[in-house]
MARFI-632638 format. One record per residue (C-alpha): residue number from 0; x, y, z. Coordinates in steps of 0.5 Angstrom, whole numbers, padded with zeros to 4 digits. Last residue first. Layout:
REM residues N
   seq       u       v       w
   NUM       X       Y       Z
...
***
This chain:
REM residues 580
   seq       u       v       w
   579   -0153   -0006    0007
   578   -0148   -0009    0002
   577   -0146   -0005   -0003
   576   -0147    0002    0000
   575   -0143    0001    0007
   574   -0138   -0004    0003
   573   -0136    0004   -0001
   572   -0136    0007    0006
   571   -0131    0003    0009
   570   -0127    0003    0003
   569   -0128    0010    0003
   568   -0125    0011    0010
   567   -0119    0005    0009
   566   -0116    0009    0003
   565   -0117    0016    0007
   564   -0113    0013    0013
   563   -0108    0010    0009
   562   -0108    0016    0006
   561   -0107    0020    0012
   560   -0102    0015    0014
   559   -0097    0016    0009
   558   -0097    0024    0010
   557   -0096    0023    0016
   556   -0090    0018    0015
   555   -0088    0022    0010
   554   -0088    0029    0015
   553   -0084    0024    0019
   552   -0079    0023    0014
   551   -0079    0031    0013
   550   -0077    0033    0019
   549   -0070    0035    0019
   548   -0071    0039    0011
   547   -0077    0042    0014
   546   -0073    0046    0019
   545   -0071    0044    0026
   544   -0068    0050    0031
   543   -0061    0050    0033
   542   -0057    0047    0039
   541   -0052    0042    0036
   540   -0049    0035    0037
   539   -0044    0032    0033
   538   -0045    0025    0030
   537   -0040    0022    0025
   536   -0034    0024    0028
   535   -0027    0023    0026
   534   -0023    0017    0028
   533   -0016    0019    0024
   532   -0017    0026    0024
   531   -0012    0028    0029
   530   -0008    0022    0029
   529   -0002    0025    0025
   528   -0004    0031    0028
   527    0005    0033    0026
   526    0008    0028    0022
   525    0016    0028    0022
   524    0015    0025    0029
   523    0009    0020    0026
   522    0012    0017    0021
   521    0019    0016    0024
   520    0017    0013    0030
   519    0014    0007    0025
   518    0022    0007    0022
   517    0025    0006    0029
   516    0021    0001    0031
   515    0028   -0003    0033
   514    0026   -0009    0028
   513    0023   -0004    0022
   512    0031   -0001    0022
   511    0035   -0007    0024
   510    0032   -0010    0018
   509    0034   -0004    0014
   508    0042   -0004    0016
   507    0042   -0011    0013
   506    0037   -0010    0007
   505    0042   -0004    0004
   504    0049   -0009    0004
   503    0044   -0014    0000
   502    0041   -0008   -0004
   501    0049   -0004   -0006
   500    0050   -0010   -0010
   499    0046   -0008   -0015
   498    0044   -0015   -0020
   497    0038   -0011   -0024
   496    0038   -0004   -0022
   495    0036   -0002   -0016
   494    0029    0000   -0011
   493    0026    0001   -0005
   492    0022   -0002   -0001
   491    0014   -0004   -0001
   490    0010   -0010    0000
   489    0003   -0008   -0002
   488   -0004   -0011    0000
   487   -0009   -0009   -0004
   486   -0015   -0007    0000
   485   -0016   -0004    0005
   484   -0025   -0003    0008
   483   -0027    0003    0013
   482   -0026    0009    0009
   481   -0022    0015    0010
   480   -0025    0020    0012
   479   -0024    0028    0010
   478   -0026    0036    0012
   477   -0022    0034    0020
   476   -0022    0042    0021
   475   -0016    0046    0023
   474   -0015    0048    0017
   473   -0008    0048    0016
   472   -0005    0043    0021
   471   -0012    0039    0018
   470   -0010    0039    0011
   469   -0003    0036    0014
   468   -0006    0031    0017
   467   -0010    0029    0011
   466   -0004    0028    0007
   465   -0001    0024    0012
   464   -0007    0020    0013
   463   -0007    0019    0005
   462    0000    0017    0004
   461    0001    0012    0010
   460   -0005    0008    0007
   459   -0004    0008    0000
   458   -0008    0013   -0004
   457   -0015    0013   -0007
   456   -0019    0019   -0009
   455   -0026    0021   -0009
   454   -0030    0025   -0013
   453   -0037    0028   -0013
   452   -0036    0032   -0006
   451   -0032    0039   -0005
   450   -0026    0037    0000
   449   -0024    0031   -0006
   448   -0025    0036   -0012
   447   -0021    0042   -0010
   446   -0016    0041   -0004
   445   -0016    0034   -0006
   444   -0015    0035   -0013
   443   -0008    0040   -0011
   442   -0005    0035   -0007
   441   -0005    0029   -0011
   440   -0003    0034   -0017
   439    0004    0033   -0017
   438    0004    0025   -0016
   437    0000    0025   -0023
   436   -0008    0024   -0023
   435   -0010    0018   -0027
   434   -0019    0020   -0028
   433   -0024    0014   -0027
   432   -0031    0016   -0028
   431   -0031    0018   -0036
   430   -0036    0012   -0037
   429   -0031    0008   -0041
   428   -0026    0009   -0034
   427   -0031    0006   -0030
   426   -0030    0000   -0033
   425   -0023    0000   -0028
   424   -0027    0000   -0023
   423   -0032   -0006   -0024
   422   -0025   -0010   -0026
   421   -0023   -0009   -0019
   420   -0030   -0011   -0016
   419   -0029   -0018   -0019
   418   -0027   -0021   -0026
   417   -0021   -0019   -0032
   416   -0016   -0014   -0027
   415   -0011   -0010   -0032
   414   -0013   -0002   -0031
   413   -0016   -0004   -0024
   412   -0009   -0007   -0023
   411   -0005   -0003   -0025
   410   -0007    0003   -0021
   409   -0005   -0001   -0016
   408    0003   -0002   -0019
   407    0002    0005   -0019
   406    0004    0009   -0026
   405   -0002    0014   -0025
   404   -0005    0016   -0019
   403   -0012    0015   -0018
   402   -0018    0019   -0018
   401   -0025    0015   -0018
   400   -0031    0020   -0020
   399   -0038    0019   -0016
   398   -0045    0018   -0019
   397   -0045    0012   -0013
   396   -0046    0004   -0014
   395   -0039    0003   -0017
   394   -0036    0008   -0012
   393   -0040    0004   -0006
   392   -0037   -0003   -0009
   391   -0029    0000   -0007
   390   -0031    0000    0000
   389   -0032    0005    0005
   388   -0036    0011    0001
   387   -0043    0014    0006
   386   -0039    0018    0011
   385   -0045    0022    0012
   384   -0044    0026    0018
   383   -0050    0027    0022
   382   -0053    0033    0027
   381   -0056    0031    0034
   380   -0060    0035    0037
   379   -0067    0032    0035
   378   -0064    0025    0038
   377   -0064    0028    0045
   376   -0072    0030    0043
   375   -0072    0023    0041
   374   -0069    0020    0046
   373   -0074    0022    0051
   372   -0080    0022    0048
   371   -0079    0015    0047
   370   -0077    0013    0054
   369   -0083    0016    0056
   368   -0087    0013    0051
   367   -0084    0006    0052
   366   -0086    0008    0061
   365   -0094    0010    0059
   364   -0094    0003    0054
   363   -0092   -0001    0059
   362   -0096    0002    0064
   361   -0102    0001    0059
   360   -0100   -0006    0058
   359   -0101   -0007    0065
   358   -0108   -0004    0066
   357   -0110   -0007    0060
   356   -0109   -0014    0062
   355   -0111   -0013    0069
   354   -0118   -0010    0066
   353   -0120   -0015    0062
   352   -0118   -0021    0068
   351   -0123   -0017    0072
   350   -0127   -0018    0066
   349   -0130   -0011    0062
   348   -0137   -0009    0062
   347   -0136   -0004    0066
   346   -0130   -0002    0060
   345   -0134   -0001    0055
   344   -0138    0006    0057
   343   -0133    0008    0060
   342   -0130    0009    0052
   341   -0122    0009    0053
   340   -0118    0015    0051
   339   -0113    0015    0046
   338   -0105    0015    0048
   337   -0103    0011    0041
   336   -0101    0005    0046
   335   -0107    0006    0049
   334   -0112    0006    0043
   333   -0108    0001    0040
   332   -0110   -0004    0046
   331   -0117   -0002    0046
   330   -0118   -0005    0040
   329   -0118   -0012    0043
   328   -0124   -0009    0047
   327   -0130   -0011    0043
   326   -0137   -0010    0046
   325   -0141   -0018    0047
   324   -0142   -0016    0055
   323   -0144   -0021    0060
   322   -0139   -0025    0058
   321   -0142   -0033    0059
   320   -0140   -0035    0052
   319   -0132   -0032    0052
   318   -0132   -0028    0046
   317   -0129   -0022    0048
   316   -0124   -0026    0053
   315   -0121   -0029    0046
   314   -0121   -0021    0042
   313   -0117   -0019    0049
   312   -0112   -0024    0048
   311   -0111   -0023    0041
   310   -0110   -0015    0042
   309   -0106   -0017    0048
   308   -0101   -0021    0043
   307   -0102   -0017    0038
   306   -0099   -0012    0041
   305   -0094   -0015    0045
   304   -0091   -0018    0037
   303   -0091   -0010    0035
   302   -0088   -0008    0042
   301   -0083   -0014    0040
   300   -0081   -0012    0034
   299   -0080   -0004    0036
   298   -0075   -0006    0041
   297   -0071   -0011    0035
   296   -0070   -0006    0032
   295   -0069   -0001    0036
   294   -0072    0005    0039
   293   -0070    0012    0040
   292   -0068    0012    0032
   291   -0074    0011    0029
   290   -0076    0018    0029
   289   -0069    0020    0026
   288   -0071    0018    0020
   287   -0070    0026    0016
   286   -0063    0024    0020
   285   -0062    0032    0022
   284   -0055    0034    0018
   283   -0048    0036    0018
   282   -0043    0038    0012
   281   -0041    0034    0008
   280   -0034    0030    0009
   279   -0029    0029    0003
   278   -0028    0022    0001
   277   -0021    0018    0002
   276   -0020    0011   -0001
   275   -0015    0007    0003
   274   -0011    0002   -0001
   273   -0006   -0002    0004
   272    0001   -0001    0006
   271    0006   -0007    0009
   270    0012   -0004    0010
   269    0020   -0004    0009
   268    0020   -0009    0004
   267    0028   -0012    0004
   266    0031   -0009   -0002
   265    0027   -0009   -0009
   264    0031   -0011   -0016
   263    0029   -0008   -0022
   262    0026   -0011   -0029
   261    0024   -0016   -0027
   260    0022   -0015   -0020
   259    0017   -0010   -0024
   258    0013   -0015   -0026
   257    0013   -0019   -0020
   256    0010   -0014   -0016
   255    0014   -0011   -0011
   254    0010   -0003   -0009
   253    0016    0002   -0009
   252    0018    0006   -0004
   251    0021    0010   -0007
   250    0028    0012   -0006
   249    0030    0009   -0012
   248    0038    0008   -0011
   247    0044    0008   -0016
   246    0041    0012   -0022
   245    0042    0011   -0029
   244    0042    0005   -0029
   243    0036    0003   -0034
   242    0032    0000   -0029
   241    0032    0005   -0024
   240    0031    0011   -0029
   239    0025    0006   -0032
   238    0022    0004   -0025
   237    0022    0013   -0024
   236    0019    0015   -0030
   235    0017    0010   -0036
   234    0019    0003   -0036
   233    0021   -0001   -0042
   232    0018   -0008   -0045
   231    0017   -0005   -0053
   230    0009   -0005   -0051
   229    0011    0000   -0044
   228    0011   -0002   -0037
   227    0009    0004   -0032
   226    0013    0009   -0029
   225    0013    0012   -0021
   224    0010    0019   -0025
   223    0014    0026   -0025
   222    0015    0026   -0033
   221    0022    0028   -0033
   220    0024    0024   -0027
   219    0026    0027   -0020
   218    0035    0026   -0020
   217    0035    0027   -0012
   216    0044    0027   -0010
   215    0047    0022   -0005
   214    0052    0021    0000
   213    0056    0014    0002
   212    0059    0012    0008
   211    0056    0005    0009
   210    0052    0007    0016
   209    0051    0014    0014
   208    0048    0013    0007
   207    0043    0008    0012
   206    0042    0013    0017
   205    0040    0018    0011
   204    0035    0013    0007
   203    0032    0011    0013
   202    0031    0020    0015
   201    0029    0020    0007
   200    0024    0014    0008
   199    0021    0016    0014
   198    0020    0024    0012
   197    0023    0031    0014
   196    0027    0032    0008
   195    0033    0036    0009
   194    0035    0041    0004
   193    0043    0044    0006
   192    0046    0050    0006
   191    0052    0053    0007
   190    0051    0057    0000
   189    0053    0051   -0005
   188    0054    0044    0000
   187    0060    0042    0003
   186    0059    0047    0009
   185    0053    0044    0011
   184    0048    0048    0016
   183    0040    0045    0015
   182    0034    0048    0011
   181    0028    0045    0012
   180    0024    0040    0008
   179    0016    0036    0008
   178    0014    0032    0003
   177    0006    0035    0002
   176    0009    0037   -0005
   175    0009    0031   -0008
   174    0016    0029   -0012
   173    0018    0022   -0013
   172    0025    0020   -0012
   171    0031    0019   -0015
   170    0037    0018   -0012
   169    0044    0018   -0015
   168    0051    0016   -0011
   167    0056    0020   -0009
   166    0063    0015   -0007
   165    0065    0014    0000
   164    0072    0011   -0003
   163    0072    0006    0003
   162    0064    0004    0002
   161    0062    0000    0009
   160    0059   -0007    0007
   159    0060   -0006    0000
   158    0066   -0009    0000
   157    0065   -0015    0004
   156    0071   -0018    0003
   155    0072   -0024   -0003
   154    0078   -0028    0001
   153    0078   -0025    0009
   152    0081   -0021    0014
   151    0084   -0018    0009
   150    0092   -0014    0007
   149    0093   -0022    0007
   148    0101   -0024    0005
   147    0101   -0032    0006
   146    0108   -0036    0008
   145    0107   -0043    0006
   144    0112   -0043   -0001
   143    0111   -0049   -0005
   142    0110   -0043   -0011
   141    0110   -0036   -0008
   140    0104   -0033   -0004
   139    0100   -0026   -0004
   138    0094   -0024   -0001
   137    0088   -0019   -0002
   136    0093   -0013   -0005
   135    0089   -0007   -0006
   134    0088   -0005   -0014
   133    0091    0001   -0016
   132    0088    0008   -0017
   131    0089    0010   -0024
   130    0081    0008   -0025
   129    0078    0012   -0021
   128    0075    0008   -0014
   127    0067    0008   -0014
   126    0067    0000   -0012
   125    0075   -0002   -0009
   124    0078   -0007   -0014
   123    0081   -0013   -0009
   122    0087   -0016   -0012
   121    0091   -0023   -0011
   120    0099   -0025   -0013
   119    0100   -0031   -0014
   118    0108   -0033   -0016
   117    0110   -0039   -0019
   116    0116   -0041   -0019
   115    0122   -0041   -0025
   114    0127   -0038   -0018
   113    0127   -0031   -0022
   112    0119   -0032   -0020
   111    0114   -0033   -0025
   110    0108   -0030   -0025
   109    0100   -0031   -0025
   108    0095   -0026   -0023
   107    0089   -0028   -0018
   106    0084   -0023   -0019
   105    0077   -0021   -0014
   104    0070   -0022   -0016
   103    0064   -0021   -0011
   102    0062   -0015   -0017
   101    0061   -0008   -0018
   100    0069   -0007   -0017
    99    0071   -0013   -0022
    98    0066   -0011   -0027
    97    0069   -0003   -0027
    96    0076   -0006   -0028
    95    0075   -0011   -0032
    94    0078   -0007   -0038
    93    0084   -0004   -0034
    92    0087   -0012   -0034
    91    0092   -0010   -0038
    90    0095   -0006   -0032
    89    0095   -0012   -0028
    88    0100   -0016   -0033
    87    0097   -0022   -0036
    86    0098   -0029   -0032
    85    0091   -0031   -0031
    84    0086   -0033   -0026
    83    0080   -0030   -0025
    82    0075   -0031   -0019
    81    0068   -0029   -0018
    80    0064   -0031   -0012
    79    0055   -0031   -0014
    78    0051   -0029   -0008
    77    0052   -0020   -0012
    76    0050   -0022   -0018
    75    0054   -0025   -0024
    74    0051   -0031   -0028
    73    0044   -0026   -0030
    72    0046   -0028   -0037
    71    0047   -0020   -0039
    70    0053   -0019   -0033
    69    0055   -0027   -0036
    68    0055   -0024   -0043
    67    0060   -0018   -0042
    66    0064   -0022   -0037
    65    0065   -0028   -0043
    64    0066   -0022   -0048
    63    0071   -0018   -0044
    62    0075   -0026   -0042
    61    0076   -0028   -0049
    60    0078   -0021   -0052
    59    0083   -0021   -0046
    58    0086   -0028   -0048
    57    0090   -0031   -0041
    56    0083   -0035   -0040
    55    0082   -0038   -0033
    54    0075   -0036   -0031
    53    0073   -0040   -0023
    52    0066   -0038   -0021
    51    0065   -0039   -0014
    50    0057   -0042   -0011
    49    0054   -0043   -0005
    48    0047   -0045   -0004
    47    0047   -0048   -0010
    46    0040   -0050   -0015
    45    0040   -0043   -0018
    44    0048   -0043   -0019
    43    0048   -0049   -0023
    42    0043   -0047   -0028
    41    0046   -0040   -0028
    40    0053   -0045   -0031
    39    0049   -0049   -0035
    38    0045   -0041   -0038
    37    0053   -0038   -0039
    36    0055   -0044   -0043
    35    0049   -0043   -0047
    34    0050   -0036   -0048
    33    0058   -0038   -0051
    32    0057   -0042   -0055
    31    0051   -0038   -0058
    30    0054   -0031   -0058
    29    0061   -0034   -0060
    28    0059   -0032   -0068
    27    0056   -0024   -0066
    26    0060   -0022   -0061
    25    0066   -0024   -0065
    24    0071   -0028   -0061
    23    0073   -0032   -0067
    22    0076   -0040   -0068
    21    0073   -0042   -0062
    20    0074   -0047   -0056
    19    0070   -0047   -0050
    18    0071   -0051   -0044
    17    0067   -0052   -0039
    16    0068   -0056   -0031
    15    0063   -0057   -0026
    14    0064   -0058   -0018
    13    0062   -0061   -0012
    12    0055   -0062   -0008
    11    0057   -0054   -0005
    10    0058   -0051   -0012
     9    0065   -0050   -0015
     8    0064   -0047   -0022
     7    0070   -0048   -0027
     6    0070   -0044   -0034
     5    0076   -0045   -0039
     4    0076   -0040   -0045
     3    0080   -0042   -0051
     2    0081   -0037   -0057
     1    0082   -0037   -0064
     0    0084   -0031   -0068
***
C-alpha cells in the first residue's frame, strides 16, 4: 500500500513544508521517516513562538500513524495548533477523535458542492465528549463564496478553558493523617453525603475544578509514597500514576525538579518551601554554668583587664624609692574583689595615691558583686529548654537518627549527593542513623520517636508546622521546635501527564489564587494554633529548690581551684625545702 502524507508548519518567520512518500504504512518500516519528520517539525516548534501544524493526507492509515508518532515526539502539546485537512467523511474520522479533543486541533473537512465547488466544513471535538456525539461546527464556507458560518467566537477555541461536558476526572493525592475532613450535604454523592478536605491545595483544587467546571474523585496509590525513578526509567507511586495517565490530576504538591518534569508536566508552582528539621523538646532545666551567666563576655574580660591593671599600678607605687613602707599591696586588689580583709598593719604605710586606687576599686567591686548577686539568684530561677538541633551539621555531629520521608525529591538528594553537608547525611544511612519512613507513618514517628528524643525528622515547612499545630491542639503543649536553619528550596505544584492540556487552563486560575493571597489564608483557617508553637520558649521561670544536678558547674569550679590551691601550697613547700 503506498501512502503520500504532506506535513506543513506555519511559524511566526514564514513556513516549511514536508513531504513523505511510502510504499507501506507499517509502524515498524515508516518508523524512521516518519520520526525524522516529526523531530524537523519539533524543531520548528522550539524556536517559534506561534506555531499551526497544517496535516493533508485523504489516507487514514497515514494520518492514525502520523498522530500516533507526533503524540510520542512531543510535537502535539497544547501551544502547538493542529489542523487536518482531508476529504473523508466525518464518521471516518471516528480514529482521531480522542486526539483531536485533547489536543488544540480542529478538522477541516473537504467536499464537492452540486454546483462542483469546494465546500469546508470546520469541526471542534469537545474534551470528555462520548463518542456518538457530533462534533461542533466552527466555521463553514463554499468555494469563491464570502459568507462564513462560525458557531465560535474564534478559530482553535479555549476548550479547556470552561469544560462544557463537565467531565469527572481522577486525582491522586497522598494520604497523611494529620489531613483534616468533614462531612458536607451532597445529594449526588453515595448517602447524601460528601468528605471535604479542609486543607489549601484541596480547597485551591475545589475552586479551580469549579472555575472550569469538572469534579474529581481521589485514587491513593497502592504503595502510598510520592514515587521515585526506578533503573528501567519508571515512577513508582504517585509521580508513576500521573506519568502513566492513569490519573488527570496529581494533587501533590509535587516538589519541581528536572527529573521528574521528564516525566510529568508541573502547573504554575504554588509555593516556595523549605526543609525543616523537627526535634522533640526536653524537659527544662538549671544551665549547670549558670554561674557565668549574670555577666558578659566582654564584662568579665574587662574586670580581668581592671584587675591587673590596679594590680600593676600598685606593684609600681610599691617600689617607688622614696616609699617609706617596702610591704606589697597589689595583691590587695584580689583580696578586695574576692571580699577579703585588709591587713591594718599594711595599710598605714600605704600613699595617699595608694588608698585612692583601692578605695575606688573597692567601690567597683562592691557595685559588680551586687549586681552579680542579683542576676544569679534571678538566673537560678530560670529553667533551660535545650533545642540543640538547628541545622543538618548538628544531626551529623550528634548520636541522633534522621527520618525522612521516602520518594521525596529531598530525600533524594541526600541519597544522590557526592560532596557537602548533604552527602554527610546520606552516609548516615551506612551507620543505621538515616530511616525512610511512608507518608502514613509521619504522624505516628512523631508521637513515638521524635517527642521521646534520639531521633529527628525533616519535613517541608508548612508540613511540619501543621503537624506540630495539630499535636498542640491535642496536648496543649508545644513538645516540638523546628529548627532555625531551611535548606533545599523547592517550587511545588501539582501535577499531569506529559502534554495535559488541562495545566495551561490550571496555571490561569492558580496565578490568581497566590496574587489574591487567598491560598496563604487558606493554610492558616484551615489550621487551628498554627502559630502556636512557632516561637516556643526556651527559658521558663520556675520557683523550686536547687538540686546537685543545677549546681554541679559550680561544684567544679570549686573543686577546680581547691586543686589549684593544693598544687600551688605544695609547690610552695617544695621550693621552701630545696632552697632555704
Amino acid at each position: 500500500m503506498a501512502g503520500v502524507g504532506k506535513l506543513g508548519a506555519s511559524a511566526s518567520l514564514g513556513a516549511a513544508v514536508f513531504e513523505l512518500t511510502v510504499d507501506s504504512l507499517d509502524v515498524n518500516s515508516t518508523q524512521p521517516q516518519i520520526s525524522l519528520v516529526i523531530e524537523q517539525a519539533r524543531q520548528m516548534v522550539q524556536v517559534s513562538r506561534f506555531v499551526t501544524v497544517v496535516v493533508m493526507s485523504n489516507d487514514p492509515a497515514f494520518l492514525s500513524v502520523f498522530i500516533q508518532w507526533s503524540r510520542k515526539g512531543r510535537l502535539l502539546v497544547w501551544s502547538t495548533r493542529l489542523l487536518v485537512l482531508t476529504c473523508l467523511q466525518l464518521h471516518q474520522m471516528r480514529f482521531l477523535e480522542t486526539t483531536l479533543s485533547m489536543t488544540n486541533s480542529m478538522l477541516m473537512l473537504q467536499r464537492h458542492t452540486p454546483l462542483l465547488r469546494s465546500r469546508y466544513d470546520v469541526y471542534v471535538y469537545q474534551p470528555y465528549s462520548s463518542q456518538d456525539v457530533t462534533p461542533l461546527l466552527a466555521a463553514s464556507w463554499i468555494e469563491h463564496e464570502v459568507s462564513v458560518l462560525r458557531h465560535y467566537h474564534r478559530l482553535f477555541p479555549e476548550k479547556f478553558n470552561i469544560l462544557s461536558e463537565g467531565p469527572r476526572l481522577l486525582v491522586t493525592r497522598e494520604e497523611i493523617s494529620i489531613t483534616r475532613t468533614k462531612a458536607v450535604d451532597d445529594p449526588d454523592a453515595p448517602g447524601g453525603k460528601r468528605l471535604v478536605i479542609l486543607s489549601a491545595k484541596f480547597t485551591l483544587l475545589e475552586t479551580i475544578a469549579q472555575s472550569m467546571n469538572f469534579t474529581f474523585d481521589f485514587i491513593a496509590p497502592p504503595d502510598g509514597d510520592w514515587g521515585i525513578k526506578l533503573r528501567n526509567n519508571s515512577w513508582t507511586g504517585m509521580m508513576g500514576m500521573v506519568a502513566r495517565g492513569e490519573v488527570d490530576i496529581g494533587l501533590g504538591l509535587y516538589g519541581i525538579s528536572a527529573e521528574r518534569a521528564e516525566a510529568v508536566d508541573f502547573t504554575f508552582p504554588v509555593a516556595v518551601m523549605y526543609g525543616r528539621l523537627i526535634a522533640g523538646r526536653s524537659n527544662p532545666e538549671v544551665d549547670p554554668w549558670g554561674v557565668l551567666l549574670p555577666l558578659g563576655p566582654i564584662v568579665w574580660m574587662a574586670i580581668l583587664a581592671s584587675l591587673f591593671g590596679a594590680m600593676l599600678i600598685l606593684e609600681l607605687l610599691s617600689c617607688m624609692p622614696v616609699k617609706l613602707s617596702r610591704q606589697t599591696t597589689s595583691f590587695s586588689s584580689i583580696r578586695v574583689l574576692l571580699q577579703q580583709d585588709i591587713n591594718m598593719d599594711s595599710v598605714s604605710g600605704w600613699w595617699w595615691c595608694e588608698r585612692v586606687l583601692v578605695g575606688v576599686w573597692m567601690l567597683a567591686t562592691l557595685v559588680l558583686t551586687r549586681s552579680y548577686a542579683g542576676n544569679l539568684m534571678s538566673l537560678l530561677a530560670v529553667r533551660y529548654i535545650p533545642m540543640p538541633i538547628q541545622s543538618l551539621q548538628d544531626i551529623v555531629d550528634n548520636p541522633i537518627t534522621f527520618l525522612v520521608q521516602k520518594g521525596t525529591v529531598k530525600t533524594q538528594a541526600f541519597l544522590m549527593a557526592e560532596s557537602g553537608i548533604l552527602h554527610d547525611i546520606g552516609n548516615l544511612r551506612y551507620e543505621g542513623r538515616l530511616e525512610t519512613i511512608s507518608a502514613k507513618d509521619l504522624v505516628e514517628k512523631l508521637g513515638t520517636l521524635v517527642r521521646h528524643g534520639g531521633y529527628v525528622q525533616m519535613g517541608m515547612d508548612y508540613i511540619a508546622m501543621l503537624m506540630i499545630a495539630q499535636d498542640f491542639s491535642l496536648t496543649g503543649r508545644c513538645d516540638f521546635y523546628l529548627s532555625k536553619d531551611e535548606f533545599l528550596p523547592l517550587l511545588v505544584g501539582m501535577a499531569g501527564p506529559k502534554g495535559s492540556p488541562l495545566l495551561p487552563a490550571m496555571d490561569r486560575r492558580i496565578i490568581r489564587v497566590i496574587e489574591a493571597g487567598l491560598y496563604n489564608y487558606w493554610n492558616q483557617l484551615y489550621t487551628p494554633n498554627f502559630t502556636a508553637c512557632l516561637n516556643p520558649l526556651a527559658k521558663i521561670a520556675v520557683g523550686s529548690s536547687l538540686n546537685l544536678s543545677s549546681i554541679w558547674g559550680i561544684l567544679v569550679i570549686l573543686a577546680g581551684g581547691m586543686t589549684t590551691s593544693i598544687i600551688v601550697l605544695g609547690l610552695e613547700h617544695l621550693k621552701h625545702r630545696v632552697f632555704r
